[in-house]
N, C-alpha and C positions, 0 to 999 in steps of 0.2 A: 274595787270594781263591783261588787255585791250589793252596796248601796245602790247603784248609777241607776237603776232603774224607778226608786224612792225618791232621788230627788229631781229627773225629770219631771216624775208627778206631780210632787211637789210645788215645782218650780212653774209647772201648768196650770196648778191650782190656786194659786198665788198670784198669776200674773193674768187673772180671769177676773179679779174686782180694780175698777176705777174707784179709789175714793177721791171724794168731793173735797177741793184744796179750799181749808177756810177762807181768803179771800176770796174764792169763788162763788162761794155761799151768798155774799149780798148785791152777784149778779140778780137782777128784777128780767121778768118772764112775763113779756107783755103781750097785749091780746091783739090783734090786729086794731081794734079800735082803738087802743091806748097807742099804738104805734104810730097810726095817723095824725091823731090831736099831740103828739108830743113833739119836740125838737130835738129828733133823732137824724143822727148823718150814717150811714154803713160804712162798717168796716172793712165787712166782709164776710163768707158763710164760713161756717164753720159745721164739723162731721165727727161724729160719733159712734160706736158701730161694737156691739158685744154679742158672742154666741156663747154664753155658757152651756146650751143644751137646751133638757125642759123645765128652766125656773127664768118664763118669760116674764116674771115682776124683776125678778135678779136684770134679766138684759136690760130690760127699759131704764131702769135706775143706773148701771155702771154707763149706756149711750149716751143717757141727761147726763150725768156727772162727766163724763169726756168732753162734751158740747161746753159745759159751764167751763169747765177748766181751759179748754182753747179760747173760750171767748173771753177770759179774765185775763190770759197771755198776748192776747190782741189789745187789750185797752179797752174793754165794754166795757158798759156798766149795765146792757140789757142786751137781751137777747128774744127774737121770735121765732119761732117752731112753723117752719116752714112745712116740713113733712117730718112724720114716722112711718115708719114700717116694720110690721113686729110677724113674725112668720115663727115656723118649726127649726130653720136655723139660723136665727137670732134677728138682732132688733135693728135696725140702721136709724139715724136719726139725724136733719140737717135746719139747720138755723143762721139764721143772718146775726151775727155781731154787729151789737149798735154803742154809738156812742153818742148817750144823751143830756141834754143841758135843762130837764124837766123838773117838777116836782112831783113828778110818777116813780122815779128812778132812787128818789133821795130817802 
């Protein structure tokens, strides 16, 4: 019982990073104009959302890696950044899951 309070921490600290699942990785992050010219249909959006505190580079990266990850478990293969929002407690980030038939995507 002397532990218990170690590995809450622990376990708080630990479950504070998103990493980025290698097939996630070769989701493509297109720009509104690449989105229009391409032959994209929506999925759907998808959200992302981390408060580590104050290591607002830390949040914005675990929000994008949550985003990529949902949007690779939907069937994208691109994704557009609708909004961020990055404040003193934490970052929220939401994006349209696309699935696209381009040579932007490939």
């Amino acid at each position: 019982m002397r532990n218990l309070p170690f590995l809450v921490l622990l376990f708080l600290l630990s479950s504070c990073v998103t990493p980025l699942m290698e097939e996630a990785s070769q989701i493509k992050l297109l720009s509104l104009e690449e989105k229009l010219e391409s032959n994209c249909s929506s999925i759907g959006l998808v959200y992302g959302g981390s408060s580590m505190g104050n290591n607002t580079g830390g949040d914005m990266e675990n929000s994008m890696n949550e985003v990529m990850n949902k949007a690779y478990q939907k069937g994208a293969n691109a994704v557009y950044l609708k909004a961020m929002n990055s404040a003193t407690g934490g970052t929220g980030v939401v994006a349209e899951a696309l699935s696209c038939e381009d040579e932007l995507t490939k």
